[in-house]
C-alpha positions as CSV (number, residue, x, y, z in Angstrom):
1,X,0.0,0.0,0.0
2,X,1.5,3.5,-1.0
3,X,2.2,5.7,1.8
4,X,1.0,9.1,1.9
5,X,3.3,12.3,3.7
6,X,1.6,15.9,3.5
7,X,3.9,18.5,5.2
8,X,6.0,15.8,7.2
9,X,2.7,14.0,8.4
10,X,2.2,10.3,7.6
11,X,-1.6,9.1,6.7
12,X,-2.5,5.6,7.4
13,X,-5.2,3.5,6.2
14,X,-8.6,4.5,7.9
15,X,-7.1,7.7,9.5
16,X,-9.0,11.1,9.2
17,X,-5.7,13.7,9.8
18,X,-6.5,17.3,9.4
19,X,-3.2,19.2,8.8
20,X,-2.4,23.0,8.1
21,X,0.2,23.9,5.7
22,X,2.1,27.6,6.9
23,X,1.7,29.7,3.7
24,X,3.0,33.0,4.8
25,X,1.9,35.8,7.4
26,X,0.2,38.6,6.7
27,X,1.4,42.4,7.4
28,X,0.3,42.7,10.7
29,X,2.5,39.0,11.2
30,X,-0.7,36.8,11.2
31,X,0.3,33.4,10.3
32,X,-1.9,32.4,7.5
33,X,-2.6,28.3,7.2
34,X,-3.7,26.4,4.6
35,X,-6.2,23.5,5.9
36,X,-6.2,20.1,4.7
37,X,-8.1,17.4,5.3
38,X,-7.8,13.8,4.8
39,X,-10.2,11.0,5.3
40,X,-9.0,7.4,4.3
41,X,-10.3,4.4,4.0
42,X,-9.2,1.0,5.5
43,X,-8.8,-0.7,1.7
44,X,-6.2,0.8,-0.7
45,X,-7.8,2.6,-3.5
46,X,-7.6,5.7,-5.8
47,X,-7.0,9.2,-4.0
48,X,-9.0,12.6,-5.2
49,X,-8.4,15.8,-4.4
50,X,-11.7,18.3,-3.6
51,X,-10.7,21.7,-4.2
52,X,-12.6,24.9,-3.4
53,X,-11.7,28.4,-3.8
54,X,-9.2,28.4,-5.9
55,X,-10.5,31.8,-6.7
56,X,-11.5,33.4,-3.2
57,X,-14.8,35.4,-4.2
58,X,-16.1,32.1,-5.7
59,X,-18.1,31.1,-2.5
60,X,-20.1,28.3,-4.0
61,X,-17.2,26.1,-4.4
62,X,-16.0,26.4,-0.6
63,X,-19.6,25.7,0.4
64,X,-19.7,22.6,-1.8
65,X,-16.1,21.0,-0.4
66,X,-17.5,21.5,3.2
67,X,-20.7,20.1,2.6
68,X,-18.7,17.2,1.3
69,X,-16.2,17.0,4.4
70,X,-19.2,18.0,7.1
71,X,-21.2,14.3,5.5
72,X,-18.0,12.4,5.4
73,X,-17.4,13.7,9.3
74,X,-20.9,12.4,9.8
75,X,-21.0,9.1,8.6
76,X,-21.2,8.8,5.4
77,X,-19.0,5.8,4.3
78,X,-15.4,5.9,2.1
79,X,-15.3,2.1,0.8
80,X,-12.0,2.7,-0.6
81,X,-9.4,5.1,-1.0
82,X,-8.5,8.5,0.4
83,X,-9.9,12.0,0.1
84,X,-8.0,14.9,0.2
85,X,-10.6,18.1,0.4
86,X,-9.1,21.5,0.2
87,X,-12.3,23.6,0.8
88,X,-10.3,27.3,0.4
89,X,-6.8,27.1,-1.7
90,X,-7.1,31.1,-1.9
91,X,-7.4,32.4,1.6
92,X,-6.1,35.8,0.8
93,X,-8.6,36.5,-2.0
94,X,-11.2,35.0,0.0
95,X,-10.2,38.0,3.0
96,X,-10.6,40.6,0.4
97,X,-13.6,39.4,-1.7
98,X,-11.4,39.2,-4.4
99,X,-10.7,37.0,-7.0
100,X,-7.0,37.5,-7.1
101,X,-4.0,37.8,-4.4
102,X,-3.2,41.4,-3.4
103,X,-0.7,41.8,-5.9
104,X,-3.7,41.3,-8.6
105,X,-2.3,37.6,-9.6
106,X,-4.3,35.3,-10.5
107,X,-3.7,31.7,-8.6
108,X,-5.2,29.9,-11.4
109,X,-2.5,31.3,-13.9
110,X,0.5,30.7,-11.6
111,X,1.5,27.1,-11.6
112,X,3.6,25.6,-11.1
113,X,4.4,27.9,-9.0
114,X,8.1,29.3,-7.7
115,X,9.3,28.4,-3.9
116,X,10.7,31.9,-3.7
117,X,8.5,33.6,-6.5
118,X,4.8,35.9,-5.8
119,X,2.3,34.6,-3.2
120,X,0.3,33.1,-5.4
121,X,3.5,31.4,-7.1
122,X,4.5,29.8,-3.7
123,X,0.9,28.6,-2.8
124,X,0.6,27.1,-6.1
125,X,4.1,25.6,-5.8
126,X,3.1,24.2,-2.9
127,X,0.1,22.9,-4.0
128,X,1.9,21.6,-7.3
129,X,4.7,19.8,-4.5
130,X,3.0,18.5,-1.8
131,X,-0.6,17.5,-3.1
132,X,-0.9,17.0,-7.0
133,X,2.4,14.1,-6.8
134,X,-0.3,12.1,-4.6
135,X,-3.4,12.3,-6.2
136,X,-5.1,10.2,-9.0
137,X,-8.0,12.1,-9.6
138,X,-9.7,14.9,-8.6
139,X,-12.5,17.9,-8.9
140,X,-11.7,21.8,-8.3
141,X,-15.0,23.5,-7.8
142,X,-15.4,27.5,-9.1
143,X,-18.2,29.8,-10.3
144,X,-19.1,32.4,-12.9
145,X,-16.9,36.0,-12.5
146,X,-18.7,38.9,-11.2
147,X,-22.6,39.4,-12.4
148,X,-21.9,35.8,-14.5
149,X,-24.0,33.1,-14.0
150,X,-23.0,29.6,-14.9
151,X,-25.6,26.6,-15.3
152,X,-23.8,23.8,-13.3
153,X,-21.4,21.9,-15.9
154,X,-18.3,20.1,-16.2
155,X,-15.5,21.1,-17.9
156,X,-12.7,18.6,-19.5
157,X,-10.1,19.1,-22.0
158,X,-11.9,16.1,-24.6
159,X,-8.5,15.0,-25.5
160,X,-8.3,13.6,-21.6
161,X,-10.3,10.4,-22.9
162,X,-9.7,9.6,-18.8
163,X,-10.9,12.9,-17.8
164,X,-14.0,12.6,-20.3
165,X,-15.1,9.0,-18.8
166,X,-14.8,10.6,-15.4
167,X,-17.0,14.0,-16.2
168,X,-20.1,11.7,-17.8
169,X,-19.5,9.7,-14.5
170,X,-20.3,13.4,-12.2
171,X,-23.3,13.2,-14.1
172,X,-24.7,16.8,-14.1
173,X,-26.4,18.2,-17.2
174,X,-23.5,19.9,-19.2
175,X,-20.1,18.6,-19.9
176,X,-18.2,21.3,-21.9
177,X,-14.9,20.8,-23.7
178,X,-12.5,23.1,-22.7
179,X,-8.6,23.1,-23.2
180,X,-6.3,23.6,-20.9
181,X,-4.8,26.6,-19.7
182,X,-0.8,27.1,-19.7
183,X,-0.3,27.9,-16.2
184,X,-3.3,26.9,-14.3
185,X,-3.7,24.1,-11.8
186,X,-5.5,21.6,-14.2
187,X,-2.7,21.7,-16.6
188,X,-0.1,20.8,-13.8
189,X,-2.3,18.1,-12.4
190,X,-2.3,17.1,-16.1
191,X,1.6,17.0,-16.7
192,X,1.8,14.7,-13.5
193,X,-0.4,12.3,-15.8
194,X,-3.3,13.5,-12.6
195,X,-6.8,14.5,-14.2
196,X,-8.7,17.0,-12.9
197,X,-12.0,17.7,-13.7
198,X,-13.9,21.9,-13.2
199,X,-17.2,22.3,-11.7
200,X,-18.8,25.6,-12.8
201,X,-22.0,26.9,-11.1
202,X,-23.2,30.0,-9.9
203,X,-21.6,33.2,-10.0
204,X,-19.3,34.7,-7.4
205,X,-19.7,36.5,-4.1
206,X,-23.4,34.4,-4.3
207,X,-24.5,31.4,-2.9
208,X,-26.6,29.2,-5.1
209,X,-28.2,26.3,-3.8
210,X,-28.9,24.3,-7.2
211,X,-25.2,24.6,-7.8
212,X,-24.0,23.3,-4.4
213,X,-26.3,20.4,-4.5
214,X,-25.2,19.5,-8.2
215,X,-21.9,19.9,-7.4
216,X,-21.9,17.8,-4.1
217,X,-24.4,14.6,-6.1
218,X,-21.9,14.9,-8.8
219,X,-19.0,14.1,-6.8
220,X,-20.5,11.3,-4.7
221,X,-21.6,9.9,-8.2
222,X,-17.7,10.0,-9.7
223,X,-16.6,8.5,-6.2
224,X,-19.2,5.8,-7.2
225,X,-18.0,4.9,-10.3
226,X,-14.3,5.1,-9.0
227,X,-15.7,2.3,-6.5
228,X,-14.9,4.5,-3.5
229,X,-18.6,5.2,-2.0
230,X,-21.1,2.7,-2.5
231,X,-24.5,4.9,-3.3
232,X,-24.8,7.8,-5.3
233,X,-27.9,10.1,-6.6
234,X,-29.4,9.2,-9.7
235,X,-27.6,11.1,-12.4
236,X,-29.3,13.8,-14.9
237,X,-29.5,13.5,-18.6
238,X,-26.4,14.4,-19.8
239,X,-25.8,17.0,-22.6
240,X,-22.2,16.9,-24.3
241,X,-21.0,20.6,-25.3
242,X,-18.6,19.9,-28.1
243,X,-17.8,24.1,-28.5
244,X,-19.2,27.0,-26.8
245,X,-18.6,30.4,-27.9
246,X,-20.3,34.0,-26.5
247,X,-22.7,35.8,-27.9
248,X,-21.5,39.4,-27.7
249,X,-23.8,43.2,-27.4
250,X,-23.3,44.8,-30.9
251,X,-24.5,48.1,-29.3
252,X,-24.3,49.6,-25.9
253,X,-27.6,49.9,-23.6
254,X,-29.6,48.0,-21.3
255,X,-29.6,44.4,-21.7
256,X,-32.9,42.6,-20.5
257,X,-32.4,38.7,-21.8
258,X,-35.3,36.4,-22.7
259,X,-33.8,33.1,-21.9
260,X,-32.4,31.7,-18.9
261,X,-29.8,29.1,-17.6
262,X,-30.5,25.5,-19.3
263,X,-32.7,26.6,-21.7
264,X,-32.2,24.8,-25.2
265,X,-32.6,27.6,-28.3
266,X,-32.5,27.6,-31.8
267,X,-30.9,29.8,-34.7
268,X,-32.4,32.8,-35.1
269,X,-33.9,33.0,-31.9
270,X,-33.9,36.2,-30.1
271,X,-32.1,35.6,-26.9
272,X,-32.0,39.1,-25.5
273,X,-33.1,43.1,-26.2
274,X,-30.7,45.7,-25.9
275,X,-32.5,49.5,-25.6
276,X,-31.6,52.9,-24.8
277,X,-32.4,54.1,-21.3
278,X,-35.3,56.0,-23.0
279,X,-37.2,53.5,-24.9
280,X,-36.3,55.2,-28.0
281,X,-34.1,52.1,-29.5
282,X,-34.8,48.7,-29.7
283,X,-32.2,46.0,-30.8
284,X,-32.8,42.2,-30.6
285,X,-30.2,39.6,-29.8
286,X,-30.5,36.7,-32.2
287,X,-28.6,33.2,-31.6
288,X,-26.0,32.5,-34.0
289,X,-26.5,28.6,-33.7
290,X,-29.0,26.0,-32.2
291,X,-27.3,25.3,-28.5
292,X,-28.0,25.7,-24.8
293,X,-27.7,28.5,-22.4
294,X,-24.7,27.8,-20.3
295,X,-23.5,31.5,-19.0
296,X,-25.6,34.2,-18.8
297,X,-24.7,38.2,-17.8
298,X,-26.8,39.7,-15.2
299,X,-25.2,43.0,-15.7
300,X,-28.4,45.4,-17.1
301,X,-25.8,47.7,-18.3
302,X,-23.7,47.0,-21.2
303,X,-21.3,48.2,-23.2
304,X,-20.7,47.5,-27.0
305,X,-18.6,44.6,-26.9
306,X,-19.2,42.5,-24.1
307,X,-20.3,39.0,-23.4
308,X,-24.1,38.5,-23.2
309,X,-25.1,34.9,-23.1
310,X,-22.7,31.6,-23.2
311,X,-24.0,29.5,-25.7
312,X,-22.6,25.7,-26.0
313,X,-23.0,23.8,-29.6
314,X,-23.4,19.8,-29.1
């Protein structure tokens, strides 16, 4: 049976260890930890990582990795296997409501990271060092940005024919290829030969229940498949996005939209009205392509330019 070490500590088979990682201190010499927490099973088996945070205004994800760890503290039964659940990887742009570190760098763009390089480059590295080496598989929970709203969806690079298995497994309605990104934290997983599957839902600095409880079936149903939980709930219908694209404002104005999250629409269709703040101009927003709402803006207020509504092409 492989050993596992986090920061010096050993985990055994059928231990629950809870360890914190020292990141850094803050200016006024506050030590800031990073929590971990392990619960393994008696029988060897696969090891995933549940990540939340990531970005620290994305709330939903934190939420999500708890709920997880708050049921597994309660009895809910690991067959096989260990679980490593990182609720909050960003604790400095969870402090500040921000997205980013202080220094404006984004986490998620700063692996592998650099033992002597930015704050966000020596939390990544230490992610990258001490947790990806150990994992098999594992699930990194995030949201929409700012006034973005995403309907609850998996995201795998379709080239990962692993990864792909493993997001129809989570079973939750969308399952959108998307590449990796040089620099973030799926690549690295992915250069370790580690597959690492994105949960989007929700948008940040909000709590959305539909996501949470998507999120949190979805992973009990991918532990099910991996053999490591012995129930799961029944999965949805399952929609494969092969591309997705925006659908952008061609004028500036007040956006009201006409659809919503999960809706399916055809080409032609108008998704959206953009007017004037005195009812004096009227322009429709048509769909470029038959496909299914997967983002939406909630901004009322748009500029020429930006992205209205996320669209995903099976």
């Amino acid at each position: 049976m492989r050993e596992l070490q986090i920061n010096g500590v050993k985990i055994r088979p059928g231990q629950s260890v809870n360890i914190e990682i020292p990141i850094a201190k803050l200016p006024t010499h506050t030590l800031i930890d990073l929590p971990v927490f392990i619960r393994a099973a008696k029988e060897e088996g696969p090891v995933v990582l549940v990540s939340g945070g990531i970005h620290g205004d994305e709330i939903n994800g934190i939420v999500t990795a708890r709920r997880l760890l708050e049921e597994m503290d309660s009895g809910l039964e690991l067959l096989k296997g260990t679980l490593i659940i990182i609720p909050l990887v960003n604790i400095y742009g969870f402090l500040s409501n921000s997205r980013a570190f202080p220094d404006g760098r984004d986490l998620n763009r700063s692996f592998p990271g650099s033992k002597k390089g930015s704050l966000a480059g020596r939390i990544a590295y230490i992610v990258n060092e001490e947790i990806i080496p150990l994992i098999d598989y594992g699930i990194d929970f995030h949201t929409g940005g700012r006034m973005l709203s995403n309907q609850p969806q998996i995201r795998v690079d379709f080239k990962d024919k692993v990864g792909v298995e493993l997001a129809k497994s989570f079973g939750t309605h969308f399952v959108v290829n998307s590449r990796l990104i040089e620099k973030s934290f799926r690549k690295a997983a992915f250069k370790q030969k580690k597959h690492i599957l994105v949960f989007e839902g929700g948008e940040s600095m909000r709590l959305d229940d539909l996501s949470i409880e998507e999120g949190l079936a979805g992973t009990k149903r991918m532990l099910a498949k991996l053999g490591m939980m012995a129930d799961s709930p029944e999965p949805k219908g399952t929609v494969i996005i092969k591309e997705s694209d925006w659908v952008r404002a061609k004028a500036s104005g007040v956006f009201n939209s006409s659809v919503k999250l999960g809706d399916q629409v055809k080409k032609g269709q108008i998704l959206a009205r953009i007017s004037d703040p005195y009812g004096q101009v009227k322009i429709p927003v048509k769909s470029p392509t038959n496909g299914y709402v997967i983002g939406i803006n909630n901004l009322p207020v748009i500029n020429v330019g930006e992205a209205l509504i996320h669209l995903g092409k099976e």
